[in-house]
C-alpha positions in Angstrom: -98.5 70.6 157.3 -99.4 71.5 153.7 -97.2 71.1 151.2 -96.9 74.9 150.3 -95.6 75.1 154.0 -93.2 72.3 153.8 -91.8 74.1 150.8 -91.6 77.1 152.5 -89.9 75.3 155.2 -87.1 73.7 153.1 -86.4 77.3 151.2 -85.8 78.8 154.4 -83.0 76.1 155.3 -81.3 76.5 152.0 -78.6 78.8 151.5 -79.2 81.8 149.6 -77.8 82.9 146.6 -75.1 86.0 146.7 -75.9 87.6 143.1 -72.2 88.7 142.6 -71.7 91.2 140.0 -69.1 90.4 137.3 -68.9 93.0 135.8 -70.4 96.6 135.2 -70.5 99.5 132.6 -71.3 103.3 132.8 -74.0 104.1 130.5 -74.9 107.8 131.7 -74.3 110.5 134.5 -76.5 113.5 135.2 -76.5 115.8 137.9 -78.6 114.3 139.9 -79.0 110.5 138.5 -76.8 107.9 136.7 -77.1 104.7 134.8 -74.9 101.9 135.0 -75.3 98.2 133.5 -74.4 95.3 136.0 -74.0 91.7 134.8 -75.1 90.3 137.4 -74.8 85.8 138.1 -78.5 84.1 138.7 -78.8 81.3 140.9 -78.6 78.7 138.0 -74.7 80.5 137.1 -76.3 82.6 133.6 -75.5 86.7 134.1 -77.9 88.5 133.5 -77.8 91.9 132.5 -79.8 95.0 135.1 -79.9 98.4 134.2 -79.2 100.1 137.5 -80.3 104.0 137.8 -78.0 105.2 140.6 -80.0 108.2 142.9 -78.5 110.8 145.1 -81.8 109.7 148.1 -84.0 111.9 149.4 -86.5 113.3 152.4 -89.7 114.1 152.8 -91.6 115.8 155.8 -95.0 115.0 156.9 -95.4 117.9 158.9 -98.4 118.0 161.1 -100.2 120.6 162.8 -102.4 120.7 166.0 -105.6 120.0 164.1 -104.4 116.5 162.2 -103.4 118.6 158.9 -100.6 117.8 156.8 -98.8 120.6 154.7 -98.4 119.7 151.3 -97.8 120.8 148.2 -99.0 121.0 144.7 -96.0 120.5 142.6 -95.8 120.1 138.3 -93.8 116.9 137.4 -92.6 117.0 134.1 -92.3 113.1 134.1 -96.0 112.4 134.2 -97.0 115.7 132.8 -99.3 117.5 135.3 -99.4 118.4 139.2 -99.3 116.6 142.1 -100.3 116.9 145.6 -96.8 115.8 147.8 -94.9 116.4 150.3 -92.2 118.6 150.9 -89.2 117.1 149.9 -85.7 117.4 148.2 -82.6 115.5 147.3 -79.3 114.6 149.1 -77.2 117.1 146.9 -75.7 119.1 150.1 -72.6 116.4 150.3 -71.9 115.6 154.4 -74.9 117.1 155.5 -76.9 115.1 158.1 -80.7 113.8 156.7 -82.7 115.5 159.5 -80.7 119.1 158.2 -81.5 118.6 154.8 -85.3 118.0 155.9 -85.6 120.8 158.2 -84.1 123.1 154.9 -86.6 121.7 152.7 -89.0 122.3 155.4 -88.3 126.2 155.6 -87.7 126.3 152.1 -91.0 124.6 150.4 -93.4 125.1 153.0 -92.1 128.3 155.1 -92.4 125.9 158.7 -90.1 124.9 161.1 -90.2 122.3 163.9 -89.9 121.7 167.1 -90.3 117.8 167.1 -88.9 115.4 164.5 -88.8 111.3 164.0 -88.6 109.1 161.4 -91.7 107.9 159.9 -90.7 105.5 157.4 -88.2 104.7 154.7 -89.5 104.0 151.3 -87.3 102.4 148.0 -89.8 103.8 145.4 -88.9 101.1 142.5 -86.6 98.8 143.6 -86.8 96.7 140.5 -84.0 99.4 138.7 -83.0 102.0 140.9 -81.6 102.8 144.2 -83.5 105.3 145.3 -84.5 106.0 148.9 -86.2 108.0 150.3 -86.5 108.7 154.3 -89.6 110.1 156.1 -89.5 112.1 158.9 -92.6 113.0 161.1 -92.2 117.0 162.0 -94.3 118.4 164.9 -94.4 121.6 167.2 -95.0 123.7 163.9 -94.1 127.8 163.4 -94.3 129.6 160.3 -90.8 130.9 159.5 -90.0 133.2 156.0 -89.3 131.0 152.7 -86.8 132.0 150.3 -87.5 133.7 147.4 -88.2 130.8 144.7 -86.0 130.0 141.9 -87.4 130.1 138.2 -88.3 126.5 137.5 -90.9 124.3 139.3 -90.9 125.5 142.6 -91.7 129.2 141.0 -95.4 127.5 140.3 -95.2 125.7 143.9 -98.9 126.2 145.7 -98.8 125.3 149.9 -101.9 124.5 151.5 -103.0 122.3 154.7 -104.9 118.8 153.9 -106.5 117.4 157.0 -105.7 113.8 157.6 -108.7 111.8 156.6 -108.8 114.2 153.7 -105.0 112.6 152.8 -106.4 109.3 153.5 -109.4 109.3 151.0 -107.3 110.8 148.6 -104.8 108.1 148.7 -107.2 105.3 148.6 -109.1 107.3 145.5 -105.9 107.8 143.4 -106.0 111.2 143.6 -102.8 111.3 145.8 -99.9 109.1 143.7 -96.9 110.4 144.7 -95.6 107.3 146.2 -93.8 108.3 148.5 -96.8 111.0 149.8 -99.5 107.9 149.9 -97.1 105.6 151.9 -96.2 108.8 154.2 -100.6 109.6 154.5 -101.0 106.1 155.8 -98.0 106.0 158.0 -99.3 108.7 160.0 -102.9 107.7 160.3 -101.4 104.6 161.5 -99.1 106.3 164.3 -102.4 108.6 165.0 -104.2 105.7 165.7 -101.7 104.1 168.2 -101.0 101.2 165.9 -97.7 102.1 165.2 -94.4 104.3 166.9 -92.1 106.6 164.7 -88.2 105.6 165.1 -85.6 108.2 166.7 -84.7 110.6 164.0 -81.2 109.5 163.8 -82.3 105.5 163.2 -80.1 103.6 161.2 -81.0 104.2 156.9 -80.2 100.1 155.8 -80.5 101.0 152.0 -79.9 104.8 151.9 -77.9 105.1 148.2 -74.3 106.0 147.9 -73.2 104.9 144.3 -74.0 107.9 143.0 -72.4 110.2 146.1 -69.5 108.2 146.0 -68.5 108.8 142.2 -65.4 110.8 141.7 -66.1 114.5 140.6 -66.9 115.2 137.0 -64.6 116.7 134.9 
């Protein structure tokens, strides 16, 4: 045995640490995100302050048709300044409403298709490292065009739907020209279920680190 594995070893036999919070302070709240500060006790007993961004969670739908396309859309995000090719998608802002019915909405309402088969693909926590964000996958089947909504006035006035096959998606992720994060993780969880290396989860699996900070706050006044 090396000794990187014998330290490996001996960390896994330790206890691990808890990383109570002491103490925390509001610092913002939007409509759809807030900010809190924790002070949070290290292992060696100093607190250390983490700027927490508390998110409402989301889904996505990979929605793909007979012929290995994906439906996407070509969306402007303010944030980085320019389009980008993703998913449909939308926040938990309906309060009680199940996942799966929020994805079927956003479904009908950003890409005018409903389906007839639905799983979970994969759950993604885009940036760990200061927010709480997640965001839940589901792999949408059985396809049929249904009417969309008339869009609002903002962004999804601009939207643009179109089909991408799946190798297309692929060689777009690996190329950067697909950076959603959520999107490219989504691309190459389905290539991997097409190819038989991997099985999508029922579509009412457990959610471990779907966010409720944010959803649990009182009502603002």
């Amino acid at each position: 045995m090396t000794d990187r594995h014998a330290m490996t070893d001996r960390h896994a036999m330790t206890d691990r640490h808890d990383f109570p919070v002491a103490g925390s302070e509001d610092i913002y709240r939007g409509r759809v995100l807030a900010v809190r500060s924790d002070r949070v006790e290290m292992p060696g007993g100093r607190l250390a302050v983490r700027e927490v961004v508390e998110h409402l969670g989301a889904v996505a739908v990979a929605a793909l048709d007979a012929e290995d396309r994906l439906a996407v859309i070509d969306q402007y995000r303010h944030p980085v300044g320019r389009r980008l090719c993703e998913l449909p998608a939308g926040l938990l802002d309906v309060a009680g409403e199940d996942p799966a019915l929020t994805a079927a909405r956003e479904l009908a309402e950003e890409a005018g298709l409903a389906a007839a088969d639905w799983s979970v693909l994969l759950d993604v926590v885009p940036s760990p490292g200061f927010c709480d964000e997640s965001v839940r996958v589901y792999l949408a089947g059985g396809l049929t065009a249904v009417e969309r909504p008339a869009p609002g006035d903002d962004e999804e006035a601009d939207l643009r739907i179109g089909w991408l096959p799946l190798a297309d998606a692929v060689r777009g992720v690996l190329t950067g020209e697909i950076v959603n994060a959520v999107t490219a993780a989504a691309v190459l969880a389905v290539y991997a279920v097409r190819a038989g290396v991997a099985v999508p989860r029922p579509v009412h699996a457990p959610w471990v680190d779907r966010p409720s900070a944010l959803a649990n706050r009182p009502p603002r006044g």
